[in-house]
C-alpha positions in Angstrom: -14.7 14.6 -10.7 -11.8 14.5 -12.8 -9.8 12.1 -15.4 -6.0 11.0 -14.4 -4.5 13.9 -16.8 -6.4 16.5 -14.6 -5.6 15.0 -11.7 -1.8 14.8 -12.5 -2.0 18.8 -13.4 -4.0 18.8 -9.6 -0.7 17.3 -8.5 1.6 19.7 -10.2 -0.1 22.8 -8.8 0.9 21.8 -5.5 -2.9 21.0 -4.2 -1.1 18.1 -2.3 2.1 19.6 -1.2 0.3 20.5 2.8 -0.4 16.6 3.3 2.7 15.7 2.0 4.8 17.9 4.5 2.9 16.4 6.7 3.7 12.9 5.6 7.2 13.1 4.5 8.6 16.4 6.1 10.3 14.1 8.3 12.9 12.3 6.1 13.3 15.9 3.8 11.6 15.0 0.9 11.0 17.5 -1.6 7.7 18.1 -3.0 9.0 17.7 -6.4 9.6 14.8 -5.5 6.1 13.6 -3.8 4.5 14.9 -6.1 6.6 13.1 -9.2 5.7 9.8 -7.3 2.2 10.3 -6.7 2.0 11.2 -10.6 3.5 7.8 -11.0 0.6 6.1 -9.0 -1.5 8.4 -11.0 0.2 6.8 -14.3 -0.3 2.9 -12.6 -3.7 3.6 -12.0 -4.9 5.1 -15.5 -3.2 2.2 -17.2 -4.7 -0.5 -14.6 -8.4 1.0 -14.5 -8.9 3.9 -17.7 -8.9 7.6 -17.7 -12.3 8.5 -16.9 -13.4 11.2 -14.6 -14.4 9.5 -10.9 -13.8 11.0 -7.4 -10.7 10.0 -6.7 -8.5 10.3 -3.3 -5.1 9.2 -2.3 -4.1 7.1 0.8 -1.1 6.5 2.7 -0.6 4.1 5.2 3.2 3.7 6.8 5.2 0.7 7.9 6.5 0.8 11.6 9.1 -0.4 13.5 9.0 -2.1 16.7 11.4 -0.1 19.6 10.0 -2.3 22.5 8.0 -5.3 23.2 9.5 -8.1 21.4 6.2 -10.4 21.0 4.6 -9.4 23.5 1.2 -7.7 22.3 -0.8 -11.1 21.3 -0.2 -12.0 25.0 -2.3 -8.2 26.0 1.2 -7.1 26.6 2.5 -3.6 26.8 4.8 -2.0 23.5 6.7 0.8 22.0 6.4 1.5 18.5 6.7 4.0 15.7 5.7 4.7 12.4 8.2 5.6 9.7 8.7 7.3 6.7 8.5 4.5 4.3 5.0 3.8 3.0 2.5 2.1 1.0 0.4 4.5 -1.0 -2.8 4.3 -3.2 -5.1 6.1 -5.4 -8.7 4.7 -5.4 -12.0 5.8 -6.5 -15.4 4.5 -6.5 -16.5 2.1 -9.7 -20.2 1.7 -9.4 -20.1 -2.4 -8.9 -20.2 -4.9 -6.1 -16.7 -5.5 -6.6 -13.0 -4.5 -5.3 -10.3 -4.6 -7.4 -6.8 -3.9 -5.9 -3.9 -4.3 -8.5 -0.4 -3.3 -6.3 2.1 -2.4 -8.6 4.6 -5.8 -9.4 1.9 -8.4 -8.3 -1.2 -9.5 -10.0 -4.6 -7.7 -9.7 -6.8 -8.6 -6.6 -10.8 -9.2 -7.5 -13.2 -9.2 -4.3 -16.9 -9.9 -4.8 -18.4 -8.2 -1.5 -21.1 -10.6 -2.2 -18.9 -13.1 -0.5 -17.5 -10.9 2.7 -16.5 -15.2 4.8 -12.8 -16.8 4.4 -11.8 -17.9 1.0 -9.6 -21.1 1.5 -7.7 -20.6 -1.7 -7.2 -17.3 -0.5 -5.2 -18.3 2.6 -2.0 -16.0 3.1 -2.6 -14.2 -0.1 -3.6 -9.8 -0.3 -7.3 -10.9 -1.3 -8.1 -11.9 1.8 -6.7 -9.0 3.8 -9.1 -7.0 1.3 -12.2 -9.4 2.1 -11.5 -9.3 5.5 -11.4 -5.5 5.6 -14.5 -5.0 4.0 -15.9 -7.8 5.6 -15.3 -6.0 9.1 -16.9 -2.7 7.7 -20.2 -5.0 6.5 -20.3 -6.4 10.3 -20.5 -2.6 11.2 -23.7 -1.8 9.3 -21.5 0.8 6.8 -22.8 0.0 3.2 -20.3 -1.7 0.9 -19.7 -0.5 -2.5 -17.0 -1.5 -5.3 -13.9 0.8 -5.7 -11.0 0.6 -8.1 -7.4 1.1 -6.0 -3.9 0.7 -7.5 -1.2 0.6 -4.9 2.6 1.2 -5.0 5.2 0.7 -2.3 8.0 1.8 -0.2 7.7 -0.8 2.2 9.4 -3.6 1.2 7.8 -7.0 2.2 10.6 -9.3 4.3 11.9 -5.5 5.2 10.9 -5.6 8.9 8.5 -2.7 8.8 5.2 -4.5 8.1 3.9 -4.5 4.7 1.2 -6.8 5.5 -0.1 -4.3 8.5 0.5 -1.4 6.0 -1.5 -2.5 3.3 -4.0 -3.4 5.9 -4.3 0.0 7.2 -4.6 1.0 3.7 -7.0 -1.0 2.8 -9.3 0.2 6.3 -8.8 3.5 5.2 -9.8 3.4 1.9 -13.0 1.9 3.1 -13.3 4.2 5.9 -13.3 7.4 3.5 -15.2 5.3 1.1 -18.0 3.4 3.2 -18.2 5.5 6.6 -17.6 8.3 5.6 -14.2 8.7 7.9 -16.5 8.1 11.1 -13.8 5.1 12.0 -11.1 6.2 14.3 -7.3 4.8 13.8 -7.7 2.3 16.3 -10.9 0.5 14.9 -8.8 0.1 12.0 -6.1 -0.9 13.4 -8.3 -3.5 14.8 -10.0 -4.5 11.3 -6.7 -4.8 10.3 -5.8 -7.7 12.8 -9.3 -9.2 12.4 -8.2 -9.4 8.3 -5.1 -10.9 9.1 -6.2 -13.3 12.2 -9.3 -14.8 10.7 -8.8 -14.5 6.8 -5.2 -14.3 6.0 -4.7 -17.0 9.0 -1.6 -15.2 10.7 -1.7 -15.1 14.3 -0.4 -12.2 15.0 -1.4 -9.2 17.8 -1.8 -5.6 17.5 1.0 -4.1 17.4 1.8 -3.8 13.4 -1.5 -1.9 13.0 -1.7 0.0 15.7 1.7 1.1 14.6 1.2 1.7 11.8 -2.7 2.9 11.9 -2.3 5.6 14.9 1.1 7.2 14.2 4.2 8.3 15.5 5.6 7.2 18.5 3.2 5.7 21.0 3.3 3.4 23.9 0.3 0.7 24.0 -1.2 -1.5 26.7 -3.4 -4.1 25.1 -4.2 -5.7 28.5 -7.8 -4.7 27.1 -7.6 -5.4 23.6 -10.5 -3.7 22.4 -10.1 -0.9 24.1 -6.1 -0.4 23.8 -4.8 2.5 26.0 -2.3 4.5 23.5 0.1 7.1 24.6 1.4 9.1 22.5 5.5 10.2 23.3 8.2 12.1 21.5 11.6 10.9 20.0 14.0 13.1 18.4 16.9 10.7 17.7 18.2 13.6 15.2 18.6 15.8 18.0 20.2 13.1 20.4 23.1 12.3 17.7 21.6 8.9 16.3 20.0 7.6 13.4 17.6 4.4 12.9 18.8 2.0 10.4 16.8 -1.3 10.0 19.1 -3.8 8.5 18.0 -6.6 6.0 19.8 -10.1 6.4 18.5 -10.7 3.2 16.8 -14.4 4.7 14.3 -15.7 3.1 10.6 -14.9 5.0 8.9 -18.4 3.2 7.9 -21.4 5.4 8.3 -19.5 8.1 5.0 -19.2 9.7 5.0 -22.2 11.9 8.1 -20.7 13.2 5.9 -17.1 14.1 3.0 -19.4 15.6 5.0 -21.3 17.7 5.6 -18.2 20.3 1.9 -17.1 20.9 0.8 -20.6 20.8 3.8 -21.7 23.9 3.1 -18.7 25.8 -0.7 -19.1 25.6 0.1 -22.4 26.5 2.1 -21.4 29.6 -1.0 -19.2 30.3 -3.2 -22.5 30.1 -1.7 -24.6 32.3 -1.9 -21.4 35.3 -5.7 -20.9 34.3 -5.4 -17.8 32.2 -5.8 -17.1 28.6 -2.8 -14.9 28.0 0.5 -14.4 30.0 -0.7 -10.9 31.2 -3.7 -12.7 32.7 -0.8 -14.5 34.5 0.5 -13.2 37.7 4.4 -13.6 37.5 4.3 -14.8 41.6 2.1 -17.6 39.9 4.4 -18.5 36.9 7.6 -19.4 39.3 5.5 -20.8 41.5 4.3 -23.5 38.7 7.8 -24.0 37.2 8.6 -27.9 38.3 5.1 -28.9 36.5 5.2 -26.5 33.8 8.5 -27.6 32.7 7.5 -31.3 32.6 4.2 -30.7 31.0 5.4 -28.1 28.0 9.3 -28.6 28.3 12.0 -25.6 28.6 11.8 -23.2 25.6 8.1 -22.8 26.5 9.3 -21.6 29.8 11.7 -19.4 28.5 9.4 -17.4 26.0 7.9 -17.2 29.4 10.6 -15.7 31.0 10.6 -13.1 27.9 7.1 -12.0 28.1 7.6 -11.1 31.5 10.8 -9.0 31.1 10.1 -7.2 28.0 6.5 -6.3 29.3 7.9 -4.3 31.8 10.6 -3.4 30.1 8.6 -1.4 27.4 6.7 0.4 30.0 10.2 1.5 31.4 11.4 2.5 27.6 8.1 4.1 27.6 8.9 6.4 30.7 12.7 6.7 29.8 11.4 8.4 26.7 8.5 10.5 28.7 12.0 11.3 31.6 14.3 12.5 28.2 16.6 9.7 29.9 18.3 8.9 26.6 20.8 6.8 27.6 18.4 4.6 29.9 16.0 4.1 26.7 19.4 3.0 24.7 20.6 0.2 27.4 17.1 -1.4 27.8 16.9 -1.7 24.2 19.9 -3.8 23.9 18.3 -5.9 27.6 16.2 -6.4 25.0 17.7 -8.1 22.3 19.4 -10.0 24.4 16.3 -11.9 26.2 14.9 -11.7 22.6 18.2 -13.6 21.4 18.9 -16.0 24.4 15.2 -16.5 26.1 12.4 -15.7 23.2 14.7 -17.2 20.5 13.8 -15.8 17.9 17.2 -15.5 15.9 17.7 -19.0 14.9 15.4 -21.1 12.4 14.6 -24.7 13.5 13.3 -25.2 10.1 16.2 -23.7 8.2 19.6 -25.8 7.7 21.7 -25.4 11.0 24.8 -23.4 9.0 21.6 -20.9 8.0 21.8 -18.2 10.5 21.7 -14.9 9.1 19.9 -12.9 12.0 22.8 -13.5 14.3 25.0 -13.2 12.2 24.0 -9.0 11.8 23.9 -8.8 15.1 27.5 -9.9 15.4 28.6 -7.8 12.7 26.4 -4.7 13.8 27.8 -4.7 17.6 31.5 -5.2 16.3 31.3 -2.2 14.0 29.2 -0.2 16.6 31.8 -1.2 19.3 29.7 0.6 22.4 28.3 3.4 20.5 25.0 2.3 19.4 22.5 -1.0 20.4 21.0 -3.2 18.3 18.7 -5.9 18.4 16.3 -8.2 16.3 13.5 -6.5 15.2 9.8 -7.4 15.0 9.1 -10.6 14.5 12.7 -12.8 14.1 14.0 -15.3 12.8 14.8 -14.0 9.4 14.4 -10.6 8.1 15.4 -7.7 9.8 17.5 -6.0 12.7 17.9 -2.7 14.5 20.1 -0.7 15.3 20.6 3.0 16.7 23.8 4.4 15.4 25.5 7.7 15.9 25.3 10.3 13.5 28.7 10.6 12.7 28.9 7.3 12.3 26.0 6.3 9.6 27.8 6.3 6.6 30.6 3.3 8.0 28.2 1.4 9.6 26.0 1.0 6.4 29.2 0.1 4.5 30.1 -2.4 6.7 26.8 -4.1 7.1 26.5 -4.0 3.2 29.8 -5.3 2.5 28.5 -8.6 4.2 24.8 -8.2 3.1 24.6 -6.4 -0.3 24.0 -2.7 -1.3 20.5 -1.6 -0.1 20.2 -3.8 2.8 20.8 -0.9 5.4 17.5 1.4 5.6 17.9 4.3 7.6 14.7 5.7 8.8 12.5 8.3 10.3 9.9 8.2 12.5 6.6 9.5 10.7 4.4 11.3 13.2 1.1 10.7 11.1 -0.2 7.5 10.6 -2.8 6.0 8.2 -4.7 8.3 6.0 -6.8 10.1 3.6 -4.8 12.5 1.9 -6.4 16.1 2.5 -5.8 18.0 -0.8 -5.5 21.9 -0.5 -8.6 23.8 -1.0 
């Protein structure tokens, strides 16, 4: 046990400095560096909690980006994601109560009583829940709860694209799984915790795809045609050593109010499932979807059908990205990315808000801008979940630096991120003997 002033000197000797090679190697951090932030996390929880001595631990946990599979996990779908460099990180220790308390820097502290591990209704779409939810899932496992004080700082900025709710999730599960199980919990259980938090306490619909992402690590191809037991691949991508760079662009739209929008897609493909006597599209032969397209289209009208039409495409699409990757076929990974965002622009629709004014249309409006100033070089697409937030693109090397100004002269400074792919996922950071 220590206080937060021996743990900061711990963090100037370097006792970290393995895990966060490890971590942030990738994107050519310096240790200095890492270790000057975790010192500030150090700093945030001292002031937040005290300076006693506890066993504390550090956690990381990284946002992701989607590279194929536009929407198509909640429907047991097949995707292609990776992790990336940009994180949410947190210091926790045990504190000898029955409660949680979770204060992420900029936001207001977060108080559970694991006395009450059901669905808070004025918790609804708020960071408790996730937290109750987590440790709710744990409970449900048999692992005993106890309280633990975390303070959490971010990298991952929420509306950026990259998940920050399925970051702080796997956060969250791995705090709990250091804490409560003792680590016995593998990346995808969390993963799945994760998604149970969200689905049934935070009330998101989403799938699996954010967690796993973000939970596992890397780059790895996932069928969820069995969602609880998920078959993961994991592949290589060195986009450094093919010439290009990730940069996840920020429209700078507004994420509010927008939930409807996001339930709308699982809840018309599920629908198209219905009505052909399966529970999901993947349940769905695609023989059996044209065959039902007169009395589909009557019963649930056109865009249901053409989310449809998606599902199909971009499911088999990511298991080709999947093997262009496996081939080294470059090129072939780079044109079905952009067959991509063009069934995700013109059939899934998910650029354009019907709840936003009609002159509002900031997604496709990057997307304009991004393939004039790429001109052939690069793809991009809309990434994750649409209709506001974020876009993707791959851009040449040599080409970085005027393709961020350009998209920043229309969007503002900082809206270009560019990226690396992380190859760990969500953890408990080892220290160094």
């Amino acid at each position: 046990m220590r206080n937060a002033q021996q743990l900061k000197a711990d963090l100037s000797a370097g006792r970290w400095d393995a895990a966060f090679a490890s971590l942030y190697g990738c994107a050519g951090r310096s240790a200095a560096d890492c270790r000057a932030r975790y010192a500030r996390l150090v700093e945030g929880y001292a002031a937040a909690f005290g300076d006693e001595k506890r066993d504390y631990a550090f956690y990381s946990a990284p946002g992701r980006t989607e590279l194929g599979g536009n929407h198509t996990d909640h429907q047991h779908g097949r995707v292609l994601a990776a992790s990336v460099d940009l994180d949410v990180i947190a210091l926790a220790a045990p504190n000898g109560t029955d409660t949680v308390r979770v204060l992420s820097e900029g936001f207001e502290m977060d108080v559970v009583d694991l006395a009450r591990l059901e669905p808070v209704p004025e918790e609804t779409g708020h960071s408790a829940s996730l937290i109750r939810g987590v440790c709710a899932a744990f409970a449900k496992k048999g692992w005993p709860l106890r309280g633990f004080d975390a303070y959490t700082t971010s990298a991952v900025l929420k509306g950026s694209g990259l998940s920050s709710s399925a970051a702080f999730e796997v956060l969250i599960g791995n705090i709990a799984n250091h804490l409560f199980a003792g680590g016995a919990e593998s990346p995808v259980t969390i993963a799945q915790i994760g998604q149970y938090a969200e689905n049934v306490f935070f009330d998101k619909p989403s799938g699996l795809l954010d967690q796993m992402a973000s939970s596992v690590g890397g780059v790895v191809a996932m069928d969820f045609a069995d969602p609880a037991a998920p078959l993961v691949r994991p592949l290589t991508l060195d986009l450094a050593g093919q010439g290009y760079a990730l940069c996840i662009v920020d429209t700078g739209a507004d994420h509010a109010d927008l939930t409807d929008e996001y339930a709308a897609i699982p809840a018309e493909m599920k629908a198209v499932a219905t009505a052909c006597g399966s529970q999901v599209l993947r349940d769905v032969p695609k023989e059996t979807f044209f065959q039902n397209l007169p009395a589909l289209r009557r019963s649930l009208g056109d865009r249901a059908l053409l989310r449809a039409f998606h599902f199909y495409a971009d499911d088999e699409r990511a298991a080709l990205q999947a093997n262009a990757l496996e081939n080294g076929e470059f090129d072939r990974f780079l044109q079905l990315v952009n067959e991509s965002g063009v069934s995700s622009f013109t059939l899934l629709q998910n650029v354009f808000c019907r709840s936003k004014p009609a002159e509002e249309q900031p997604v496709a409006l990057a997307l304009a801008l991004a393939g004039t100033l790429l001109e052939g070089r690069g793809v991009c697409r809309v990434h994750g979940g649409g209709f506001a937030g974020t876009i993707q693109a791959y851009v040449p090397l040599d080409f970085v630096g005027q393709f961020k100004a350009g998209m920043e002269a229309l969007l503002g400074e900082g809206m270009c991120h560019v990226v690396s792919i992380r190859p760990v996922g969500g953890v408990h950071l080892a220290e160094d003997g």
